[in-house]
C-alpha positions in Angstrom: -6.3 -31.1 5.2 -6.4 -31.0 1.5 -9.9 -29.8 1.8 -9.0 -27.4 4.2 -6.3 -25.7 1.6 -8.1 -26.3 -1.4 -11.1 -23.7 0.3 -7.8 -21.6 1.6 -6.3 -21.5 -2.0 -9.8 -20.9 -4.0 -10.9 -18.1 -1.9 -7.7 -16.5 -1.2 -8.7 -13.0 -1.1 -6.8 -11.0 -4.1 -5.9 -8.2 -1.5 -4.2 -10.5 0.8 -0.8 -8.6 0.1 -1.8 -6.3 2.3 -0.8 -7.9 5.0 3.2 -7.8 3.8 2.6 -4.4 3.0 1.1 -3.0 6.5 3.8 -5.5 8.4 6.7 -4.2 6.2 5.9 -0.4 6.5 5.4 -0.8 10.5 8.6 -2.4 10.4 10.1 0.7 8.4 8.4 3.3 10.4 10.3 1.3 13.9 12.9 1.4 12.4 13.3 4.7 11.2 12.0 6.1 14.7 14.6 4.0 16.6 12.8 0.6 17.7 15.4 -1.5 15.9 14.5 -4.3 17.7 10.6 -4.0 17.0 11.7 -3.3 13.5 13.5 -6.4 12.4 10.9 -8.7 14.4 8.3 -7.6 12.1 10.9 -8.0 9.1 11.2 -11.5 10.2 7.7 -12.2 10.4 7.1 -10.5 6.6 9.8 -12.8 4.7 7.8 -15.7 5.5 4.6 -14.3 5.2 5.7 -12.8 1.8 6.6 -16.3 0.4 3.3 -18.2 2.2 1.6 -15.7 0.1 3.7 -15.8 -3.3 3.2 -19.9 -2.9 -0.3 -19.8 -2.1 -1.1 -16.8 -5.3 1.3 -19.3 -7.7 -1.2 -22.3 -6.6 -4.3 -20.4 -7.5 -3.1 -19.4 -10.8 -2.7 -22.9 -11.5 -5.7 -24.8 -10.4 -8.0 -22.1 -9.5 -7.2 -20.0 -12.9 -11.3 -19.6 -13.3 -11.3 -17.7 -9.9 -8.2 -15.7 -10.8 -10.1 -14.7 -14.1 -13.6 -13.8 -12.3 -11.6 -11.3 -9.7 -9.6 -10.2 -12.5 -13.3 -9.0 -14.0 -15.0 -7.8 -10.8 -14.8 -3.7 -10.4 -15.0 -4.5 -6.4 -12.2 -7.0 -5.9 -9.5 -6.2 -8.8 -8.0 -3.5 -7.4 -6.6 -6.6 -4.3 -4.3 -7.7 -6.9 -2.3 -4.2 -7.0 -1.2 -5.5 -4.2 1.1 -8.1 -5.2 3.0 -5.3 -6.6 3.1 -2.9 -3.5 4.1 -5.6 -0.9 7.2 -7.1 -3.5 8.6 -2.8 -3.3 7.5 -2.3 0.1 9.5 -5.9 1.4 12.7 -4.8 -0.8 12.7 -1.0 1.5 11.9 -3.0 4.4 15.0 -5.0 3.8 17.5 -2.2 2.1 16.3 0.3 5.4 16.9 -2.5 8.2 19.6 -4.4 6.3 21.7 -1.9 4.3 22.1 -4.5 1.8 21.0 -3.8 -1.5 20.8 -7.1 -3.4 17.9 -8.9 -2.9 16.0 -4.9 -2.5 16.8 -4.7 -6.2 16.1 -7.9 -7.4 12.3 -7.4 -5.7 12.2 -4.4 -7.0 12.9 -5.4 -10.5 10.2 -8.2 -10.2 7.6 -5.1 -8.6 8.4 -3.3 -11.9 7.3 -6.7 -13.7 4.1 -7.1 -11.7 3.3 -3.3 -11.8 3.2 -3.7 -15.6 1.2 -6.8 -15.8 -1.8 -5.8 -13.1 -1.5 -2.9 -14.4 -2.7 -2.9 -18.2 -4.3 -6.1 -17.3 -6.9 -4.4 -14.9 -7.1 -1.5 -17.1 -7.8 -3.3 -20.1 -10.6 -5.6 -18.5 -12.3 -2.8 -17.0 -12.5 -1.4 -20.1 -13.3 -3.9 -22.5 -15.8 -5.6 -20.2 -19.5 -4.9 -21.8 -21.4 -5.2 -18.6 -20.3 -2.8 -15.6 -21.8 -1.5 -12.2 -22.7 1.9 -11.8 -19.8 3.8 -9.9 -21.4 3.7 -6.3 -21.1 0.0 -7.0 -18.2 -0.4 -9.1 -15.5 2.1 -7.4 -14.1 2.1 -3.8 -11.5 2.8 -2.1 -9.5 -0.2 -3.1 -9.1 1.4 -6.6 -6.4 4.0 -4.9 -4.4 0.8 -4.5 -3.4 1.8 -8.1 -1.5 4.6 -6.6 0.1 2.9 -3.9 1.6 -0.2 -6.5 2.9 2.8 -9.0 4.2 5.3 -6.1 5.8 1.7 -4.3 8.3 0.9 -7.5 9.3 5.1 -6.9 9.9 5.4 -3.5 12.5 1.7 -3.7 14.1 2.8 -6.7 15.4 6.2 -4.9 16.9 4.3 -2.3 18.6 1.9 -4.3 20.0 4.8 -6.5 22.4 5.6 -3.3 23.8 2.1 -3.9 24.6 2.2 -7.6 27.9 3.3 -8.5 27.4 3.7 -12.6 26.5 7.2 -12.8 24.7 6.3 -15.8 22.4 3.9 -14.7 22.0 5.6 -11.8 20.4 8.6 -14.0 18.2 6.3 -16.3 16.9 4.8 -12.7 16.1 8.0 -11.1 14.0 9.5 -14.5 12.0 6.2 -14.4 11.3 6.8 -10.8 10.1 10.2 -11.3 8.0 9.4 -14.1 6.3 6.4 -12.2 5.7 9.2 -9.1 4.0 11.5 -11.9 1.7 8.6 -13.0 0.8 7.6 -9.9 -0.3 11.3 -9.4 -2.2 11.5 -12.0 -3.6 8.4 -10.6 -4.7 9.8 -7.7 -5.7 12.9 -8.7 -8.0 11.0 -11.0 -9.7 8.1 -8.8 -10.1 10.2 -5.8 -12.3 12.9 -7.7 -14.5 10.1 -8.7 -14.5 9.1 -4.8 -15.1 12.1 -3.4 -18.0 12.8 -6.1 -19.2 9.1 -4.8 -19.0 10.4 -1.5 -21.0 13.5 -2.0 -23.5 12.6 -3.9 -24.4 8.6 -3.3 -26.2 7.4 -0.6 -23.4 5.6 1.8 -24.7 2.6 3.9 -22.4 2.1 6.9 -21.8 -1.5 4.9 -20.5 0.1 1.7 -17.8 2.7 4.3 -15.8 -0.5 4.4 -11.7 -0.5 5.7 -10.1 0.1 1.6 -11.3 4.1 2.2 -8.0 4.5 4.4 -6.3 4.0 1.2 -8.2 7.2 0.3 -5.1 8.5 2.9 -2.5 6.3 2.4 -2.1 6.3 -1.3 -1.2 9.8 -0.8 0.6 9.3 2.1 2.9 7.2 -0.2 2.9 9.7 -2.6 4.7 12.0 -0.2 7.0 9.6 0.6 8.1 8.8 -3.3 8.4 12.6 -3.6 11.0 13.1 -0.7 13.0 10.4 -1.8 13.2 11.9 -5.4 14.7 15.5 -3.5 16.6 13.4 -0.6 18.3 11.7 -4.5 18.2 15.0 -5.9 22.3 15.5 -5.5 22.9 12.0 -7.9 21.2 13.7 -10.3 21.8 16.8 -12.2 18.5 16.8 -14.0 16.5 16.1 -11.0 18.8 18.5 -8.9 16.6 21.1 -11.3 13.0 20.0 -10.3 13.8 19.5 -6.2 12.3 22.7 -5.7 9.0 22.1 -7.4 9.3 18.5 -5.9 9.7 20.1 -2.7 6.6 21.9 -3.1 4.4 19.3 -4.7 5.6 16.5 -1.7 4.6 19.5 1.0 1.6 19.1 -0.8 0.3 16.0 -0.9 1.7 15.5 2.8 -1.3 18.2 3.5 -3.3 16.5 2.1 -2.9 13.0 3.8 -3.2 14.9 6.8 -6.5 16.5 5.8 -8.3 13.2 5.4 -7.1 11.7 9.2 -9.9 13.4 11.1 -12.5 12.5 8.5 -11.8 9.2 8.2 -11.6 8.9 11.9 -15.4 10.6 11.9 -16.5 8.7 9.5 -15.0 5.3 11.7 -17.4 6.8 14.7 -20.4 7.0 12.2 -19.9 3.8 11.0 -19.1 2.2 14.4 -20.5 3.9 16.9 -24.3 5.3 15.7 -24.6 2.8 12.5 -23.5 -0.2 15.3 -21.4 -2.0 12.6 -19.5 -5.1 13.9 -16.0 -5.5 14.8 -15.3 -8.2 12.6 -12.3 -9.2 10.8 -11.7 -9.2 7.5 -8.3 -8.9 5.3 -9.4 -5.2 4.6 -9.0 -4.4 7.4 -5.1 -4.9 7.2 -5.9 -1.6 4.1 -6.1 0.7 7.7 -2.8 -0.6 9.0 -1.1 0.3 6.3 -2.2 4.2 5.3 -1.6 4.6 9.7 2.1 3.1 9.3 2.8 4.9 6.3 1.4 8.0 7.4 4.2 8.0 10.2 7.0 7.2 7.5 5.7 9.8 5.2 6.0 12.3 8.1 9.8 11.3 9.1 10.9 11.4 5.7 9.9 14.8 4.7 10.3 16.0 8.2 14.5 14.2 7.6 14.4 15.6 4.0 13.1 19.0 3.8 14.9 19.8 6.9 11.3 20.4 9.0 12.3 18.7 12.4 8.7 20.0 14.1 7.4 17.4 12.5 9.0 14.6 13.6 6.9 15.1 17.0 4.0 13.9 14.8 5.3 10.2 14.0 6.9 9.5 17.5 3.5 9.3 18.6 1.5 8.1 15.9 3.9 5.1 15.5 2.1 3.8 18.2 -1.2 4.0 16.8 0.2 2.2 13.7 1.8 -0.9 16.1 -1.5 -0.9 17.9 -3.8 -1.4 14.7 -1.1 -4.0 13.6 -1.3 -6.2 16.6 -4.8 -5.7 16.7 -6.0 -7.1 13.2 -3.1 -9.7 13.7 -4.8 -10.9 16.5 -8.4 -11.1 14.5 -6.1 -12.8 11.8 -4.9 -15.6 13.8 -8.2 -15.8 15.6 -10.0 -16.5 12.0 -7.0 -19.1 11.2 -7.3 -20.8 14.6 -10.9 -21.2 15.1 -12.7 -24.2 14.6 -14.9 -24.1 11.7 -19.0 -24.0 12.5 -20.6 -27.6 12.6 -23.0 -28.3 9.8 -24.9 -31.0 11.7 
């Protein structure tokens, strides 16, 4: 057993967040497209997947700290640890949208605020400090939008939680830190996915290297559409961000577009990579990063459908809900399976 959880802790995959993040915004999306029900039995599997997680992280630090260091310094797998940061914001609107109770939301929003600084200016200080670096097509993939979703997760809770705080004041200094974490994480984006796009175009792509974090390519700005309709659905606690909900307005429409743009090509590129290139089915805890742009997709549709008064849209999400509880179960199932199985003989 020890040696069992000693191999678990060392190689504990830096992404493995992803999993409380794709579970909690399933369980948002149910819940927002009434599956109550659905919802809440996903919230209670989350909680205790959040804190396996949180114990399991805390262990590495302390007798694997080498590890921690050599992920921290690898262009390919530090971008996992962003998301620590996302799953803490994502578990605190998970519980304030199915609970109603804002306590614990902003005490784990407060320590995703923590995080977001520290994996933050930790991963952008190694990456650039570091002497010896790949070349971008090996160096950059999807899994560096995660920087997005971590900065656009600690704006779309703090909104929320602004509805619950009576001191006007505080209130106001909350909102104007939201909307200046939803303009970083646009700038963000706007910066990593014109070096992706330009890795796309003009790279050769191996049907190994298409691997699952290019979702995020979708669901980091899938996220950003949801921080943005929260800032205008806050807009009337605000005065000063009563005077940007029309350019927010705008600028969310946007983004929405554009989250909606990369669904088909993504989907393609799934058929190349599947179906003519013959790659296996196999899991992995990446896998979990297509879960999670499909669930969020269907939330960023209801909240700017709820928000900016667009009720066509909400035909969108009702359907595509499914989709996201169908790629859920699925890599649950390949989860448990690669927990479960017995591990190959050696003899």
């Amino acid at each position: 057993m020890k040696r069992f959880l000693d191999e678990r802790v060392a190689g504990l995959f830096p992404g493995y967040f992803a999993l409380c993040m794709a579970t909690g915004i399933v369980s948002i999306a149910c819940s927002l497209l009434g599956m109550p029900r659905l919802a809440r039995g996903l919230l209670f599997i989350n909680v205790p997947a959040y804190a396996v997680l949180v114990v399991l992280t805390l262990a590495r630090l302390a007798v694997y700290r080498d590890r921690v260091v050599a992920d921290l310094c690898d262009h390919g797998r530090a971008p996992g640890f962003f998301t620590s940061v996302a799953a803490t914001s994502v578990l605190g609107t998970e519980l304030l949208t199915i609970e109603g109770e804002p306590a614990a939301p902003r005490v784990l929003w407060i320590v995703g605020i923590v995080l977001w600084l520290i994996v933050t200016y930790a991963f952008f200080t190694i990456v650039t400090v570091k002497q010896e670096k790949p070349p971008i097509e090996k160096g950059l993939n999807g899994s560096w939008l995660l920087a997005v979703v971590a900065t656009q997760s600690v704006a779309v809770l703090g909104p929320l939680l602004a509805h619950h705080e009576a001191a006007s004041d505080l209130r106001e200094v909350a909102l104007f830190f939201c909307l200046s974490m939803f303009f970083v994480g646009c700038l963000f984006y706007l910066a990593l996915i014109t070096l992706i796009l330009y890795r796309f175009i003009f790279f050769r792509f191996t049907s190994a290297q298409l691997a699952p974090p290019y979702w995020i390519n979708m669901g980091a700005v899938a996220i950003t559409t949801v921080a943005g309709a929260n800032l205008v659905g806050a807009a009337p606690l605000s005065p000063f961000l009563a005077g940007l909900a029309p350019f927010l307005s705008g600028l969310t429409v946007a983004f929405w577009a554009i989250a909606t743009w990369w669904i088909p090509l993504l989907i393609v590129l799934g058929v190349w990579r599947h179906g003519i290139e013959h790659m296996r089915f196999e899991y992995d805890p990446q896998y979990w990063g297509i879960v999670f742009p499909l669930g969020m997709y269907t939330v960023a549709t209801v909240r700017l459908a709820t928000v900016l008064e667009l009720p066509y849209l909400l035909a969108i999400p009702r359907y595509f809900v499914f989709v996201a509880i169908l790629a859920w179960a699925l890599t649950l199932a390949g989860f448990l399976y690669r927990v479960i199985r017995p591990a190959p003989s050696t003899a």
